[in-house]
N, C-alpha and C positions, 0 to 999 in steps of 0.2 A: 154241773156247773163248770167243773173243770174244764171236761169234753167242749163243751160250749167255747167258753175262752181260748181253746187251743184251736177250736176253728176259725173263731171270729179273725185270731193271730193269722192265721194261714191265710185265709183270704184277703185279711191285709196284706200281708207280705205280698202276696201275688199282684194285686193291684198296684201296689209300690213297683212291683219289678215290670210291667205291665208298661205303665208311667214315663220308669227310668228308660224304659226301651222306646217305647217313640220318642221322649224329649233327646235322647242320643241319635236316634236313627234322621231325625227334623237338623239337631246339631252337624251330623256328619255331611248329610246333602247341601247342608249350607255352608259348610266348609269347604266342598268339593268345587261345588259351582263358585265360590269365590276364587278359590286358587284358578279356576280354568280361568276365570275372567279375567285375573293376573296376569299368568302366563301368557295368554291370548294376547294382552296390550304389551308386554315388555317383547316378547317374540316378533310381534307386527314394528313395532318403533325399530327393530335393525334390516329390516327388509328395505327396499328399493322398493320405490314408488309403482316401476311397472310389474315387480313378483306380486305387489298385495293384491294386483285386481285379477291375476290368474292364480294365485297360493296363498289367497289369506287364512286359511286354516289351518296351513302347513307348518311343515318345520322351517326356516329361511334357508336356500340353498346357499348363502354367502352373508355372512352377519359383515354389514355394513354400517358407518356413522351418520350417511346421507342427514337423515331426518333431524337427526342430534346438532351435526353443524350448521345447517337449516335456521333451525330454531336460535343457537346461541351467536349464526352471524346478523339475526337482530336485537342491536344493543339493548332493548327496550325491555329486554326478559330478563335483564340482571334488574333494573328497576323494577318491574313488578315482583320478583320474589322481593327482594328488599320492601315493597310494601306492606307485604304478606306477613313478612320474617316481623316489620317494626307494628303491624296492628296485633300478630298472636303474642309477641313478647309485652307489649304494652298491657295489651287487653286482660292477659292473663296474670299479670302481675297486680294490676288492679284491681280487678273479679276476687284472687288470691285473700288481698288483703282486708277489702271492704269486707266481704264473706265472713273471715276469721272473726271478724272486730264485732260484727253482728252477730253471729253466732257465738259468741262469748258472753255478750251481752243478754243475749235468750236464754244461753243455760246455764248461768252463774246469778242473774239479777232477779228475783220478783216484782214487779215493778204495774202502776195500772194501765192497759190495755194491752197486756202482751200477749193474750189468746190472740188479740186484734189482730197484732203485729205479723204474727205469726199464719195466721189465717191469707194475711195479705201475699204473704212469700208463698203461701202454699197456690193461693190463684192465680201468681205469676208462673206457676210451673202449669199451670191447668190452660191458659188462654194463648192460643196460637201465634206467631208474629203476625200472620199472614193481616188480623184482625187491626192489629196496633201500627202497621204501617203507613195509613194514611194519616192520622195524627202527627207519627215520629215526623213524618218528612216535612208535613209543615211548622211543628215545632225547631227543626233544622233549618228552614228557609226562614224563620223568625229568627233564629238567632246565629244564622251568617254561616252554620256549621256545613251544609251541602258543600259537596265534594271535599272535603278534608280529612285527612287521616284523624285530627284530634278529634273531630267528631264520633268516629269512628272507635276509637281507642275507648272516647267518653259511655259510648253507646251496648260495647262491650263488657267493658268495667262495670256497669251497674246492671247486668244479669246475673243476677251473684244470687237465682233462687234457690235451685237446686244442688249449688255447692253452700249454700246457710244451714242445710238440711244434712248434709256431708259432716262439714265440720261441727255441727251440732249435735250430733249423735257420738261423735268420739269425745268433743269435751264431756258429757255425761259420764264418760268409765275415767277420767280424769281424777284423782283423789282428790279433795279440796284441800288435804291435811298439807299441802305445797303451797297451798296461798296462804295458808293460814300462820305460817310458818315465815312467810316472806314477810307478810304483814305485819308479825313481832318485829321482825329486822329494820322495820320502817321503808320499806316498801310499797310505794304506790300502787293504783291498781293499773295502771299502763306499763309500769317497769312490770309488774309479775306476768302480763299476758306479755311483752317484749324477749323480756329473759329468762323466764321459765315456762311459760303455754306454749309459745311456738315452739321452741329448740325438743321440746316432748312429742306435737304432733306433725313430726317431719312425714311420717308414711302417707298421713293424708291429707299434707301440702302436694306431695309427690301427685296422687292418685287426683284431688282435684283440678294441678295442674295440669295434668294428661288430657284427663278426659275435654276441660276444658279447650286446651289449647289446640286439640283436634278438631273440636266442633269452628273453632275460629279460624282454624287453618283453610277448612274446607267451604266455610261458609262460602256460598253464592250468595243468594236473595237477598239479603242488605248490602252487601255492593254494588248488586245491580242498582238498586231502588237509588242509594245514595249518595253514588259514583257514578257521575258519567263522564268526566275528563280522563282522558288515555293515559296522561300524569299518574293518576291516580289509581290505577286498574291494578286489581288483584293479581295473581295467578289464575286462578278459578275465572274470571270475565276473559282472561288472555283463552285460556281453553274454549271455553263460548264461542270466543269470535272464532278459533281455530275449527271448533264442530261443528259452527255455522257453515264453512266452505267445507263440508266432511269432503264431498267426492271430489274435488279439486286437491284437498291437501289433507289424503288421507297419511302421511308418514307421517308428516309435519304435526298431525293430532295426534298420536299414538305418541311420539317423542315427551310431546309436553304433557300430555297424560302423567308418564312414566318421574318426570321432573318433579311434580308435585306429590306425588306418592312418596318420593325417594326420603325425605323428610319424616313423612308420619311412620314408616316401613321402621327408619331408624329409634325414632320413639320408642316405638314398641317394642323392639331386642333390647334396647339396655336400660329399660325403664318399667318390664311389665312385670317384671318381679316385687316391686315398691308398688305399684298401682294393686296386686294382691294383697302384699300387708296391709295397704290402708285401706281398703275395700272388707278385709277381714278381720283386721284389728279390732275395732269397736265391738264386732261381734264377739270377738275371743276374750277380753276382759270384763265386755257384759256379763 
């Protein structure tokens, strides 16, 4: 039996390390080919128009700002980050908090239908936009919302599936013996999720606001759909029209490429360390 067991062990192990070896080797090629494609756009954006159609794989024989002053002597790029900047701060502060309020209420209340409730959040994470856009848009042409950022901000705010499911998993490692405690105090149950449930799960306000506010950074396809005044255009639709004319104004794509990166790039240096804790947290006090 022993024997037995000590093989069964081993050819486990083996399979594990088996596993851990192509999910690493899958990881590194995908890390590889991402940095190349990096590099590739930041290196191409300081080239001269005429080095990229005879050196664009190269290294730039003279790094130049051409493409960069290009881009920033039309005024219209400081307003489209600015719409970019006011839909992901909006959006995501919204999303943040509707999220929290729901998913408090899921895993602190008993209450009837809330397999329901819950079922419903989960099919929102399961059913495509691609499906729900022709609805959205005319529920938007009903009620005056097309082409407006508040629309926009509104429309973000209430994808709050997969961060309900975030912060619902860490209230769970949550002691209750803190509500219970606020509640002798005479404490409501808004002041206890106010002043005592958020200021506890900062890691994974951190980590949903990330994740979020990348997905809204980069979003295309609901601006296309729900933007079409130039007023109003993204970052992302500005790159569009730019990759639209790729062979006319290949620096000038590469530049603003490199613009809208420069944002998420910084995200992630001073923010992926909290995006772990609260990624792992709930797992570590489960």
């Amino acid at each position: 039996m022993n024997r037995q067991k000590g093989k069964s062990g081993q050819i486990y192990s083996l399979k594990s390390k088996v596993v851990r070896g192509i999910v690493s080797t899958i990881l590194i090629l995908y890390t590889g080919i991402t940095l190349f494609v990096l590099g590739f756009t930041v290196l191409n954006s300081f080239k001269q128009k005429s080095e990229l159609v005879t050196n664009l794989f190269g290294w730039p024989n003279k790094f130049v700002l051409d493409s960069y002053k290009t881009v920033f002597a039309d005024g219209s790029i400081f307003r489209n980050f600015g719409n970019s900047l006011l839909l992901t701060l909006c959006g995501t502060a919204l999303c943040v908090f509707l999220a929290s309020m729901v998913a408090y209420g899921i895993s602190r209340y008993d209450f009837k239908g809330k397999g329901a409730l819950t079922a419903y959040f989960l099919i929102g994470m399961m059913v495509p936009m691609q499906v729900t856009v022709l609805p959205l848009f005319l529920i938007f042409q009903k009620l005056h919302l097309l082409n407006t950022l508040t629309g926009m901000i509104l429309l973000y705010g209430s994808g709050i599936s997969l961060s309900m499911f975030i912060f619902s998993r860490f209230f769970k490692t949550i002691s209750k013996a803190l509500e219970e405690s606020a509640k002798l105090d005479g404490a409501n149950d808004f002041t206890i999720y106010t002043r005592i449930i958020l200021p506890v799960c900062k890691p994974v306000i951190f980590t949903v606001s990330l994740i979020v506010s990348v997905g809204y950074w980069n979003d295309f396809y609901l601006p296309m759909i729900l933007l079409s005044k130039k007023a109003k255009y993204t970052l992302t639709l500005v790159i569009f029209n730019y990759l639209g004319q790729f062979v006319k104004r290949m620096d000038v794509s590469f530049a603003a490429v490199v613009i809208t990166l420069v944002p998420v790039i910084l995200l992630y240096c001073f923010f992926s360390n909290q995006m772990v804790e609260g990624i792992t947290g709930g797992a570590v006090k489960g």
